[in-house]
N, CA and C of each residue as an Amber inpcrd file, in Angstrom:
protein
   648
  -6.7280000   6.0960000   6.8790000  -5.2770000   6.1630000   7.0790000
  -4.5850000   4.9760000   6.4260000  -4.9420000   3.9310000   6.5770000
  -4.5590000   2.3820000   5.5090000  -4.8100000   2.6310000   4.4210000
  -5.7050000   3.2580000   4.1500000  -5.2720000   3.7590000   2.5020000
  -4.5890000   4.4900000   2.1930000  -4.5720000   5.4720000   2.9460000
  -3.5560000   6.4960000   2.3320000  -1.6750000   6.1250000   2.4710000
  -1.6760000   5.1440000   3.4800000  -0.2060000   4.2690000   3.5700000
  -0.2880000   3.0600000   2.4460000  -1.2200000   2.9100000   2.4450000
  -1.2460000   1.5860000   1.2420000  -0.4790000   2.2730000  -0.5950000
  -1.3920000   3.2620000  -0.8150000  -1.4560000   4.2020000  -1.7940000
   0.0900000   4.4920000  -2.0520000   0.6120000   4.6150000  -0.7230000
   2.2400000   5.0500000  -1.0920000   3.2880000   3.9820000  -0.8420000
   2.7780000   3.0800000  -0.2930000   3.7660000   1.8150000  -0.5210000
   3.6630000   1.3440000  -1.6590000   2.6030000   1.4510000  -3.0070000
   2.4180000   1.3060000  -4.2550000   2.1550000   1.7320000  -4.9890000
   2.9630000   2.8450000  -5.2100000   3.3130000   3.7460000  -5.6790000
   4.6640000   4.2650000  -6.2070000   5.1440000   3.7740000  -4.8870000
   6.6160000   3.8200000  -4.5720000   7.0720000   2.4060000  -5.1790000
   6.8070000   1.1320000  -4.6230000   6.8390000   0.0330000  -5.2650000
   6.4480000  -0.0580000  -7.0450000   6.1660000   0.0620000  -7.8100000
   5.8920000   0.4980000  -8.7750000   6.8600000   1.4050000  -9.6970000
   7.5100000   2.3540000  -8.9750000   8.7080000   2.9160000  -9.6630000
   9.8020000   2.2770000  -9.2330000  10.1390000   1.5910000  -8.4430000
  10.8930000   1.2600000  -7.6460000  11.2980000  -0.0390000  -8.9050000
  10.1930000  -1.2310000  -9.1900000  10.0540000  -1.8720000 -10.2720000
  10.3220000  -1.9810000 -11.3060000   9.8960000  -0.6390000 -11.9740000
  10.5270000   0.3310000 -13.0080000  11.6520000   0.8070000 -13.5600000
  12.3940000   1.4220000 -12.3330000  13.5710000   1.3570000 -12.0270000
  14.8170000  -0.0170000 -12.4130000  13.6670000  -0.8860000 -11.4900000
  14.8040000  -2.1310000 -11.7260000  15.3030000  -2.9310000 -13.4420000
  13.8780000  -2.6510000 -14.3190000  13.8480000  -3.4500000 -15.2890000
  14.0900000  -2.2220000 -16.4210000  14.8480000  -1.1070000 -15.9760000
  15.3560000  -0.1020000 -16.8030000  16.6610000   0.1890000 -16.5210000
  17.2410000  -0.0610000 -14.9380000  18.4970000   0.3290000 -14.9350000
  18.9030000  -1.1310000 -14.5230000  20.3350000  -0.9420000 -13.8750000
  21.0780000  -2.0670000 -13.6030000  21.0680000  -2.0470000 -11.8050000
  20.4680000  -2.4730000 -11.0430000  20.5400000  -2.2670000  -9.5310000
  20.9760000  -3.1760000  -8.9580000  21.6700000  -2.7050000  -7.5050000
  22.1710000  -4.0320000  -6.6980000  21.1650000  -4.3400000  -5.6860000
  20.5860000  -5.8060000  -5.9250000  19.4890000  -6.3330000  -4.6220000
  19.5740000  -6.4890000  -3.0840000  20.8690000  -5.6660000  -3.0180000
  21.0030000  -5.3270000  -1.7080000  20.6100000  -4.2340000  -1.2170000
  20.8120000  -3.2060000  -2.0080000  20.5490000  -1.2190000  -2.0580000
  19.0470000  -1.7110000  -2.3660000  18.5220000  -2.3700000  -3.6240000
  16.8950000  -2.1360000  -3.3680000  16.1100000  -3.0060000  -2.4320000
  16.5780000  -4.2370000  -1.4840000  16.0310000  -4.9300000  -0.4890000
  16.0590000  -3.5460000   0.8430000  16.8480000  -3.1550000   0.8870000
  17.2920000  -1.8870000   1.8400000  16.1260000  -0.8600000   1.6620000
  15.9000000  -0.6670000   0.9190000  14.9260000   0.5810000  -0.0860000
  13.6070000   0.3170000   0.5990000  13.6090000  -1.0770000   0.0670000
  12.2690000  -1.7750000   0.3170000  11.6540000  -2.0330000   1.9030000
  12.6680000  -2.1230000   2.8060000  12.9250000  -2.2080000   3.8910000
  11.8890000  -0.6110000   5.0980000  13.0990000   0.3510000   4.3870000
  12.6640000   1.7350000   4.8430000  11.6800000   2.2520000   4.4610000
  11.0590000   1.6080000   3.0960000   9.3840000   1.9260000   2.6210000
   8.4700000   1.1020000   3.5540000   8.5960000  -0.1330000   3.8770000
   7.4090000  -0.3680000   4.6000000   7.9920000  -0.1050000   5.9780000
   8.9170000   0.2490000   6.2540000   8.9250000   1.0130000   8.0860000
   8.6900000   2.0360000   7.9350000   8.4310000   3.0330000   7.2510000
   7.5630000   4.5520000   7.3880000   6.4880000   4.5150000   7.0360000
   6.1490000   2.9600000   6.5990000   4.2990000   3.1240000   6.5210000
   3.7590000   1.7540000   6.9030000   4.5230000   1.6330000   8.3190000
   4.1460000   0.4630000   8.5320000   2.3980000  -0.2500000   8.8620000
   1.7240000   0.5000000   8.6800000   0.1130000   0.6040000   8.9110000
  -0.4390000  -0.4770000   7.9500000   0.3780000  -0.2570000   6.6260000
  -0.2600000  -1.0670000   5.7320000   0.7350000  -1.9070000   5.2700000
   2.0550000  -2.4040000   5.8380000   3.0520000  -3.2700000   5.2690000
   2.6920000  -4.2360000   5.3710000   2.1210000  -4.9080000   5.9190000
   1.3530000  -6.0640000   5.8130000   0.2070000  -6.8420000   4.8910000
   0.2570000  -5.3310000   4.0850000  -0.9640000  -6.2060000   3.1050000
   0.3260000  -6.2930000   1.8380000   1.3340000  -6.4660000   1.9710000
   2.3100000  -6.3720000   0.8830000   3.5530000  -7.4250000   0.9800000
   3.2460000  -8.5020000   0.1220000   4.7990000  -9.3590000  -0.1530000
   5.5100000  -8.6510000  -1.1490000   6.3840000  -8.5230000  -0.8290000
   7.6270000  -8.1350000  -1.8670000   8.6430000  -8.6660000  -2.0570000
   9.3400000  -8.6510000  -2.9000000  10.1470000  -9.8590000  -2.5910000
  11.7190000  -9.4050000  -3.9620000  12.5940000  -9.5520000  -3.4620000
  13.7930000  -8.8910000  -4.1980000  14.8460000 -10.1360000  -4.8210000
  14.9020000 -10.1200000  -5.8020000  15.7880000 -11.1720000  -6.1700000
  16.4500000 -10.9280000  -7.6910000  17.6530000 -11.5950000  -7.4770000
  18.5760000 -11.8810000  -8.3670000  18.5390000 -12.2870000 -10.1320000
  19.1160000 -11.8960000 -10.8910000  18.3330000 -12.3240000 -12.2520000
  20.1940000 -12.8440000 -12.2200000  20.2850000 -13.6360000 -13.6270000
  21.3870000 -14.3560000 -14.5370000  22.3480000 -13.5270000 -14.0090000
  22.6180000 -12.1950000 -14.0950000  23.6370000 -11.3050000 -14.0910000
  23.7380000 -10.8860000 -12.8580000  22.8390000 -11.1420000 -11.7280000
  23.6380000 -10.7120000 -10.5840000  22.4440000  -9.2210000 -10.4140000
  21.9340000  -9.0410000 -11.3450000  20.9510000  -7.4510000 -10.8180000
  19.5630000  -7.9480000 -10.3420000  18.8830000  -6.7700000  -9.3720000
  17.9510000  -6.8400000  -9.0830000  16.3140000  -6.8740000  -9.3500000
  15.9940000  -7.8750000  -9.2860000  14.3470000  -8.3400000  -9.6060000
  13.4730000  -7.9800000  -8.9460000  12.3330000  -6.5640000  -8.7710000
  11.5910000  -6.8110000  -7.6790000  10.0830000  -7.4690000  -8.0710000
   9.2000000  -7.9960000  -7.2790000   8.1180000  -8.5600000  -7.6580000
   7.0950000  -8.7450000  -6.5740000   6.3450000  -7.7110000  -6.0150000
   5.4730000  -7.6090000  -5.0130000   3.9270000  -7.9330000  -5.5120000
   3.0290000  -8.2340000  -4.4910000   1.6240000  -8.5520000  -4.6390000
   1.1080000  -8.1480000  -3.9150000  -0.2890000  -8.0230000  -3.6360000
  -1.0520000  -7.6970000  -1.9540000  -1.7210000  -9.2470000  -1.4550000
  -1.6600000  -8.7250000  -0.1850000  -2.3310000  -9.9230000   0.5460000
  -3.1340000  -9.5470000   1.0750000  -4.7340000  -9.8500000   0.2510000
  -5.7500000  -9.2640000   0.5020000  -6.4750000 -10.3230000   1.7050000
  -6.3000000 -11.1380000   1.9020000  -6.5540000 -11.4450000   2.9690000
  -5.9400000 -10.6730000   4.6940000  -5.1940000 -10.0030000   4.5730000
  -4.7990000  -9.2960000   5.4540000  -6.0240000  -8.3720000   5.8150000
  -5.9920000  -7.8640000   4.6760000  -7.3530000  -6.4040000   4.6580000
  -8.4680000  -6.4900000   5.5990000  -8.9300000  -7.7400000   6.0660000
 -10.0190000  -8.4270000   6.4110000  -9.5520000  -8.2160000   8.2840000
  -8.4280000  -8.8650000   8.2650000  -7.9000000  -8.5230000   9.8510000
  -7.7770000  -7.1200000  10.0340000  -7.1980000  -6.2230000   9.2950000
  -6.4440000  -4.8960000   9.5620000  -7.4090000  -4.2340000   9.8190000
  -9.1510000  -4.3730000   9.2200000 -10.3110000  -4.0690000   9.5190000
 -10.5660000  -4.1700000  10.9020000 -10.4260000  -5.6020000  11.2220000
 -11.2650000  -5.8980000  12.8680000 -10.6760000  -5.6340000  13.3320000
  -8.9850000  -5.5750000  13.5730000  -7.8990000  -5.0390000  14.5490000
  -7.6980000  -3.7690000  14.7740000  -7.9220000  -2.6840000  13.8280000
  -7.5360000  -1.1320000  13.8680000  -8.3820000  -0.4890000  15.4090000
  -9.5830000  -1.1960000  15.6230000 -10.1350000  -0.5930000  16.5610000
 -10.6460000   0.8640000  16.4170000 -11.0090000   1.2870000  16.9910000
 -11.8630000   2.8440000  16.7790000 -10.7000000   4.2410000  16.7870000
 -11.1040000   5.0240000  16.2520000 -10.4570000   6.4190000  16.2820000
 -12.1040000   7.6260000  16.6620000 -11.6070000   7.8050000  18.0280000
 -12.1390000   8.5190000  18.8560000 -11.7280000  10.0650000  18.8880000
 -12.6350000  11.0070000  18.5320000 -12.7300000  12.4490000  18.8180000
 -13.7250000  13.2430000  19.4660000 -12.9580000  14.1120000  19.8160000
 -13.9820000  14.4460000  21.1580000 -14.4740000  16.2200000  20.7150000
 -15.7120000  17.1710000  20.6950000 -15.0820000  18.2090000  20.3670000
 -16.6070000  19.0450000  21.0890000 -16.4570000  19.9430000  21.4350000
 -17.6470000  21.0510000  21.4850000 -18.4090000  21.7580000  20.3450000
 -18.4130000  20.6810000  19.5600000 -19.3600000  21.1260000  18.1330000
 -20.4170000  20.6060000  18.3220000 -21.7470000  21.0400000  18.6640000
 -22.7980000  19.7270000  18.7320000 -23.5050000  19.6500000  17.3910000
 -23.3990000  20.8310000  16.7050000 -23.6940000  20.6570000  15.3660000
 -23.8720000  20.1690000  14.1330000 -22.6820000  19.5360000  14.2060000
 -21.9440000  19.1780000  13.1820000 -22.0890000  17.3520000  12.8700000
 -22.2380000  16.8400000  12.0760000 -22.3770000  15.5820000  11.6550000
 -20.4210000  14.8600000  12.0460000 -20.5830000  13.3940000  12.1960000
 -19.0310000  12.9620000  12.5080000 -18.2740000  13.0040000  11.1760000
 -18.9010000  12.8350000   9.8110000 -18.0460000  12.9920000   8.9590000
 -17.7540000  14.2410000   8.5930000 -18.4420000  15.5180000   9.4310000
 -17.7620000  16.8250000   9.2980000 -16.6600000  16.6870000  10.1160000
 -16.5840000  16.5660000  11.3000000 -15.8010000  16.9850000  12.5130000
 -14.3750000  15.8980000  12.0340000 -14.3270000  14.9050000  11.5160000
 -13.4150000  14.3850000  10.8850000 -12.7560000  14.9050000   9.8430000
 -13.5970000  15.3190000   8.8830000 -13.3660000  16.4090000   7.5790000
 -12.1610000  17.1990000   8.0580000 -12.9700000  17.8690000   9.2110000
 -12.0870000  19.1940000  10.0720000 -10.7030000  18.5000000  10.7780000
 -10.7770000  17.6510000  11.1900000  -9.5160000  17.5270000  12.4250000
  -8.5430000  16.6570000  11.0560000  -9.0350000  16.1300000   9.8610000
  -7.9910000  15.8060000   8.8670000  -7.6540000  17.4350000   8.4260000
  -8.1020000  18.1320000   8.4260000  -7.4510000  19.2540000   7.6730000
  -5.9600000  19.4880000   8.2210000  -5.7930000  19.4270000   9.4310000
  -4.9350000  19.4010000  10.2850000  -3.2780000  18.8600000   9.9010000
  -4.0620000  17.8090000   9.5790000  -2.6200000  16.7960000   9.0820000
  -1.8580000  17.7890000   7.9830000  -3.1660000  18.4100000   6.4300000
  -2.5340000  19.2970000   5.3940000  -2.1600000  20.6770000   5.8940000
  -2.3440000  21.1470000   7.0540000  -1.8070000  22.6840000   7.2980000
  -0.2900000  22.2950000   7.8400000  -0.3960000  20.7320000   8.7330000
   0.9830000  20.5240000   9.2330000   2.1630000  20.1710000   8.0960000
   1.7120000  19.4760000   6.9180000   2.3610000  19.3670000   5.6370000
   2.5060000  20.6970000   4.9840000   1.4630000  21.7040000   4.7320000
   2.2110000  22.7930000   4.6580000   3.1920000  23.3730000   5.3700000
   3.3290000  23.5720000   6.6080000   4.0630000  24.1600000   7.5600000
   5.3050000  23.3490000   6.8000000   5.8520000  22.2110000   7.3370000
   6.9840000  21.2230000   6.2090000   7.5130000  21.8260000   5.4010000
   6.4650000  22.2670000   4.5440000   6.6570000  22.3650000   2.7260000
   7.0340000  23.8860000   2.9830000   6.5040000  24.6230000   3.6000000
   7.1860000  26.2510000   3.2280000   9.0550000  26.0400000   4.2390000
   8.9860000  25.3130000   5.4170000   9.9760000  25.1120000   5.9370000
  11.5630000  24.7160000   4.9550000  11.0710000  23.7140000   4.5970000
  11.9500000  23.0980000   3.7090000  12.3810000  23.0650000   2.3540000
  11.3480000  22.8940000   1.1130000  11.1690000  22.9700000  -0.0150000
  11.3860000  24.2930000  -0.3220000  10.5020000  25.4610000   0.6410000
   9.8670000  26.8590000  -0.1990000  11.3240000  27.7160000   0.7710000
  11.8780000  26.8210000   2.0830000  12.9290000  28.0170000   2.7680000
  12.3510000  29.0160000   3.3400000  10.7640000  29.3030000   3.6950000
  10.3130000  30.1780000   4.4280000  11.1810000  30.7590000   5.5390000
  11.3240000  29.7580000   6.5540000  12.3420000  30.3970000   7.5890000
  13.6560000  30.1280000   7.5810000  14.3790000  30.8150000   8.1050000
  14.0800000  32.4050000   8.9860000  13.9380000  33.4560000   8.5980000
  13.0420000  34.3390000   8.7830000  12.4110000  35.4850000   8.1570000
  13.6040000  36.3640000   9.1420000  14.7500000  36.9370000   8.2080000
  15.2580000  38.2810000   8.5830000  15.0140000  39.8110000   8.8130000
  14.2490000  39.7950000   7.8780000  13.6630000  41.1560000   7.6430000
  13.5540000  42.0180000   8.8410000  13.6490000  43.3610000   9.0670000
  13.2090000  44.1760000  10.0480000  12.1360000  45.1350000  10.1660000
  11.6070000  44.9660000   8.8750000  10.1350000  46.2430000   8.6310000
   8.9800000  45.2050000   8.6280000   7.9420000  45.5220000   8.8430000
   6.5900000  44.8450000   9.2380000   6.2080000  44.4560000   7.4710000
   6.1520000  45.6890000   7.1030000   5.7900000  45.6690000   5.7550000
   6.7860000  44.3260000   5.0260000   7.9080000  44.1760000   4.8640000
   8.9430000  43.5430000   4.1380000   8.4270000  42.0900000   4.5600000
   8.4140000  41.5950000   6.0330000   7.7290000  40.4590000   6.4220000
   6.4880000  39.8130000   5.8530000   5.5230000  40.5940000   5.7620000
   4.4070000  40.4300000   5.2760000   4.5360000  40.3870000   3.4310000
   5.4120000  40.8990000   3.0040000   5.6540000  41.0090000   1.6960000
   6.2140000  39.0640000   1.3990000   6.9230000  39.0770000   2.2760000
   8.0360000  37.3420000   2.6780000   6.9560000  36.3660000   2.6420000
   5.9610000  36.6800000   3.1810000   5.1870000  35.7390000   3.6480000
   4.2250000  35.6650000   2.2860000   4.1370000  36.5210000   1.1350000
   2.8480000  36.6810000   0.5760000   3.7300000  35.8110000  -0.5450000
   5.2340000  36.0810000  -1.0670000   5.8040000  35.4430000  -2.0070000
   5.7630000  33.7120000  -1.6790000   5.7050000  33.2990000  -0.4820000
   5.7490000  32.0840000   0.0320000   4.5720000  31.3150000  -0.0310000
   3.5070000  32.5960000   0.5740000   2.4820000  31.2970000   0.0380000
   1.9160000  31.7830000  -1.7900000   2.2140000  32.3900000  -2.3860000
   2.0990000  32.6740000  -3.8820000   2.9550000  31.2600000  -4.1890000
   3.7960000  30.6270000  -3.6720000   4.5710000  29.7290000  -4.0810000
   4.1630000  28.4370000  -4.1130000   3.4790000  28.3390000  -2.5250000
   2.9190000  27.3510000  -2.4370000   1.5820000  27.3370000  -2.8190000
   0.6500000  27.7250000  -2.9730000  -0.2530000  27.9170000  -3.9760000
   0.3030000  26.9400000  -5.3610000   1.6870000  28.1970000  -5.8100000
   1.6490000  26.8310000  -7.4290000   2.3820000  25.6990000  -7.2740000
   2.9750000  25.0990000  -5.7750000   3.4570000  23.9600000  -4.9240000
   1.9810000  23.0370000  -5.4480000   1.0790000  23.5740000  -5.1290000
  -0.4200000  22.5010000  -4.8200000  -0.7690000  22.6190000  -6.1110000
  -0.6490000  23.6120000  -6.8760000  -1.0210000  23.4150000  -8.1180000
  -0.1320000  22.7700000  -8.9360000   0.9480000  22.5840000  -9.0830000
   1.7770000  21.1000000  -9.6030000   1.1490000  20.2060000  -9.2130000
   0.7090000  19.9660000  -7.5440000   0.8440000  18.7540000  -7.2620000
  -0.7300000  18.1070000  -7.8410000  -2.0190000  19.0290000  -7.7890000
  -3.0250000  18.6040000  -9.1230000  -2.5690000  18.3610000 -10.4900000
  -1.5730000  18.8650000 -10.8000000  -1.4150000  18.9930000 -12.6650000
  -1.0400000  17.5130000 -12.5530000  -0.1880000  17.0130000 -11.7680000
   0.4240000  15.7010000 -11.4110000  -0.6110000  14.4980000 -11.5430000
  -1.2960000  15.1840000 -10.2870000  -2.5870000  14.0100000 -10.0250000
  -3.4680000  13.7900000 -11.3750000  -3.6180000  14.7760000 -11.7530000
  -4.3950000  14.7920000 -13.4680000  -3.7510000  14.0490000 -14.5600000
  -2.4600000  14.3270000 -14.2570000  -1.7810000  13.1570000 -15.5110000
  -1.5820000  11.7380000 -14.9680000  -1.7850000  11.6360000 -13.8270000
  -1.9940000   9.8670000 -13.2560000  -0.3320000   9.6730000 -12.7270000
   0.1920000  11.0600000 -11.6630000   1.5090000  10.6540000 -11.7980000
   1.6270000  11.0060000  -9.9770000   0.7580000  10.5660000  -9.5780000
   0.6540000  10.7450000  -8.0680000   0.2970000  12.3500000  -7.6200000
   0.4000000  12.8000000  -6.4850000   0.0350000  14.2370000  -6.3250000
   1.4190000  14.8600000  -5.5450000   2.4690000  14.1500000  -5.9960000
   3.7930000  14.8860000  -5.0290000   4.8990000  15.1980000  -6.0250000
   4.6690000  16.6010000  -6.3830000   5.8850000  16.8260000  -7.4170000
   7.2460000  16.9170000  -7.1710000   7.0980000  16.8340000  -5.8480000
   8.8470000  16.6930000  -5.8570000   9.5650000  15.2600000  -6.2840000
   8.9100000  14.3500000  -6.5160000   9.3020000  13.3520000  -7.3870000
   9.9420000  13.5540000  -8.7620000   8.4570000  14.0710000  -9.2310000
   8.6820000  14.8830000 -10.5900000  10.1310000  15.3470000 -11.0890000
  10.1800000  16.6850000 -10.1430000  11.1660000  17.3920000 -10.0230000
  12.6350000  16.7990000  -9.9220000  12.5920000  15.5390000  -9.1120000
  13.6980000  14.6940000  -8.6140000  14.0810000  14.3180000 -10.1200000
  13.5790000  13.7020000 -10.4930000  13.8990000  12.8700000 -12.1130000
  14.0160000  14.0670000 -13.3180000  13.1360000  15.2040000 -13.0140000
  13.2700000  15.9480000 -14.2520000  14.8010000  16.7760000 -14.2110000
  15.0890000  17.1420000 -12.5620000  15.8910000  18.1180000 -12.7960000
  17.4460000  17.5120000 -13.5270000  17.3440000  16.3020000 -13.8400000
  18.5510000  15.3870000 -14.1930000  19.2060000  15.8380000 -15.7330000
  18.1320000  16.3880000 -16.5890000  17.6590000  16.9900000 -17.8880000
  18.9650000  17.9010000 -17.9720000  19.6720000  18.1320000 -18.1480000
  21.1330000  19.1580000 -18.2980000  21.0280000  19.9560000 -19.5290000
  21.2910000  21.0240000 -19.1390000  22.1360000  22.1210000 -20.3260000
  23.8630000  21.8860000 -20.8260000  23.5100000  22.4070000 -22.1830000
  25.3400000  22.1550000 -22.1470000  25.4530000  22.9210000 -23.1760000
  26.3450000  23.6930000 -23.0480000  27.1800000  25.6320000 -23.8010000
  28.1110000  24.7580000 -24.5360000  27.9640000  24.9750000 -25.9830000
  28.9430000  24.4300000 -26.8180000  29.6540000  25.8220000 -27.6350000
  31.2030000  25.8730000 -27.4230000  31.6310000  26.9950000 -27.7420000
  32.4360000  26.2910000 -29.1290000  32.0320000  27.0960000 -30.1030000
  33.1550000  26.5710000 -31.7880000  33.6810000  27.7860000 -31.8430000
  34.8880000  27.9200000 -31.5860000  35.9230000  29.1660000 -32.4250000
  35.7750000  29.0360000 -33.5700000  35.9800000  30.3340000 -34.1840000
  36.2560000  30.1090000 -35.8590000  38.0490000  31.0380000 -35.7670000
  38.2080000  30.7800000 -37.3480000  39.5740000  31.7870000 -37.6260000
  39.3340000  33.5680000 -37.3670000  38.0460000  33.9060000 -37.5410000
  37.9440000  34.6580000 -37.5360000  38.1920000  35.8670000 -36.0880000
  38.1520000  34.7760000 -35.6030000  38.2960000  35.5030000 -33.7840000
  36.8490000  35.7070000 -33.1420000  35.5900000  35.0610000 -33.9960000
  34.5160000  34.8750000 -33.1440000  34.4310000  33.2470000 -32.5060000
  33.9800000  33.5910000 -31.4370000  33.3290000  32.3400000 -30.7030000
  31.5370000  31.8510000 -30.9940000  31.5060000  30.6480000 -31.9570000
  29.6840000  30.8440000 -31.7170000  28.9850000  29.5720000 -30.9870000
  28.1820000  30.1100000 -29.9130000  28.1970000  29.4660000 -28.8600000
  26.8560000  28.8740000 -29.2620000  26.4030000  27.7310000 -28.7040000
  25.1170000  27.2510000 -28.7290000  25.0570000  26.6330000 -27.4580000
  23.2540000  26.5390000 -27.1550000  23.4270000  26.0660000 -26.0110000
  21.9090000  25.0290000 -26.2500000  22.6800000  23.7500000 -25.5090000
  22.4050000  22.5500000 -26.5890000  21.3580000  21.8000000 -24.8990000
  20.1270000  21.2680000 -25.0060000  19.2530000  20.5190000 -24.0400000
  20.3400000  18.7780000 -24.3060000  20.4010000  18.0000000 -23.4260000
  20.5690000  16.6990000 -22.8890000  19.0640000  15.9240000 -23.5220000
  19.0270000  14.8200000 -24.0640000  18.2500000  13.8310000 -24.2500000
  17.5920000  13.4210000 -22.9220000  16.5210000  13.2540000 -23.2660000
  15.7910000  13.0350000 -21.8300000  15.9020000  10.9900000 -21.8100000
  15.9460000  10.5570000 -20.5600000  15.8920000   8.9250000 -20.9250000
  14.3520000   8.7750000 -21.0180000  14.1100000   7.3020000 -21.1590000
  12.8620000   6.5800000 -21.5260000  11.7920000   7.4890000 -20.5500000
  12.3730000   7.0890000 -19.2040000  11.4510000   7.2370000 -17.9770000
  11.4390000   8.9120000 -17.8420000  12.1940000   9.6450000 -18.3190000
  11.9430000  11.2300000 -18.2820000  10.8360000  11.4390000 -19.5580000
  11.5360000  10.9660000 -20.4060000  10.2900000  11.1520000 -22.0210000
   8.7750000  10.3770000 -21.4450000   8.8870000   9.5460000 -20.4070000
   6.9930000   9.1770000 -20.1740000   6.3120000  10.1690000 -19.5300000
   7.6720000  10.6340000 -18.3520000   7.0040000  11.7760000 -17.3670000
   6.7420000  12.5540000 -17.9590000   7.3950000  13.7370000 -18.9510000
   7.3470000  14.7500000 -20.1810000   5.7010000  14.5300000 -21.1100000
   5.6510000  13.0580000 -21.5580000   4.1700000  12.5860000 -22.5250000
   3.5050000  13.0080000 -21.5850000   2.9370000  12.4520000 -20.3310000
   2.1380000  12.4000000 -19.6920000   1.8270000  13.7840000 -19.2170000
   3.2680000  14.7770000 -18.8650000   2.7060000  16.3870000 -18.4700000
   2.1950000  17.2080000 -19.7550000   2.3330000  16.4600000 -20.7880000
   1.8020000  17.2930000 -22.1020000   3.3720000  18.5170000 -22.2550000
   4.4430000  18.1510000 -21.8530000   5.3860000  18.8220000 -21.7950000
   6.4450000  18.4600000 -22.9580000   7.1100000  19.2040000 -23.6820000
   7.6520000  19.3750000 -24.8360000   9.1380000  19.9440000 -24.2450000
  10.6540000  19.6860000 -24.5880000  11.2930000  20.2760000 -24.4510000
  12.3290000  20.8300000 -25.4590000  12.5020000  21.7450000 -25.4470000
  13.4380000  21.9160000 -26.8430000  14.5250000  21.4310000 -27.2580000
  15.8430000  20.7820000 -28.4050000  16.7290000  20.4840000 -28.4490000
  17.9630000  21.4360000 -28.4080000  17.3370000  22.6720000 -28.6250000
  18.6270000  23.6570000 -28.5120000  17.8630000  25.2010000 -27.9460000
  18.4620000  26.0070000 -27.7250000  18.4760000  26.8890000 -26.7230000
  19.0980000  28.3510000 -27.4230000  18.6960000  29.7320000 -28.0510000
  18.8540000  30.6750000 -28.3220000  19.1910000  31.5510000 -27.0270000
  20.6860000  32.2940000 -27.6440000  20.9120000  33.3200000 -26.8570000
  20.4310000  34.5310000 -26.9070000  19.3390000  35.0290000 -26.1690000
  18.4330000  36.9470000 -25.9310000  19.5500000  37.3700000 -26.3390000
  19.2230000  38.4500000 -27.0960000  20.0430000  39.6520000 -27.2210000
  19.9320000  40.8470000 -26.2790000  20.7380000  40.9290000 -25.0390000
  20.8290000  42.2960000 -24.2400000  20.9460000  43.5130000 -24.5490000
């Protein structure tokens, strides 16, 4: 569990970094930032100085380290995690295996809730429900399969990040009249910035500069 909170306090810290020495930020909004990242994972905030500060101009510097001497306490202090179960079968790193699965069915449940809009299922035919339910998890299926394509390009395993930064990418309909009384329209892609063009290298993803209208 300290790893897996560690993993996302630097992770997050890291773009967060990124962020700073690409855009212009105020060290108040990212001390704040920084704040609400290690109180939702407070398990492992402690193996982490961070530290937010001011450059010539007034914008924000961040510059964190670990304090691996912490690691050493967080060891002897965590104390035991105890499970109890009517399996006599089973080895403890199965029965652990099993009761973590738990945590990912409850993150699914989340993810069709929110992201995918599963509920509330309106429908009134048995059949139509079951149809609701098959498009949802068909969805989430390629939900988890982003979130490998992700992990494979070294870009964490949570695409809604991804998604957060990519969907910024804009279309834009450029209409030229002529004398003639036609309109010819093009429809033109937005320049991606630095930090969209790394995410793009890294998915092996290509986007086009302009955009053809189908003929209906």
């Amino acid at each position: 569990m300290h790893d897996r909170f560690e993993r996302r306090i630097e992770q997050k810290l890291v773009a967060m970094a990124e962020a700073c020495s690409k855009r212009k930020q105020n060290p108040l909004r990212v001390a704040r930032q920084v704040g609400r990242l290690l109180g939702r994972n407070s398990r492992a905030a402690a193996l982490f100085q961070v530290d937010v500060e001011a450059d010539a101009q007034g914008f924000a510097h961040l510059r964190w380290t670990k304090r691996n001497e912490q690691r050493d306490w967080m060891t002897l202090s965590e104390g035991c995690y105890l499970l109890r179960s009517n399996v006599t079968d089973w080895s403890g790193e199965e029965l652990w295996r099993a009761y973590i699965q738990l945590t990912e069915a409850e993150e699914a449940f989340r993810l069709h809730k929110s992201d995918l809009v599963m509920r509330p299922v309106w429908h009134q035919k048995e059949q139509r429900v079951q149809a609701h339910i098959l498009v949802c998890f068909l969805a989430y299926v390629l939900w988890k399969t982003l979130g490998m394509w992700c992990n494979r390009a070294g870009l964490g395993d949570e695409p809604r990040k991804i998604f957060t930064e990519l969907e910024q990418i804009s279309l834009v309909d450029v209409v030229l009249p002529t004398r003639a009384g036609i309109s010819i329209r093009k429809r033109c892609v937005s320049r991606p910035t630095d930090h969209q063009a790394i995410l793009l290298q890294r998915l092996g993803l290509e986007i086009p500069t302009r955009l053809e209208f189908a003929d209906v």
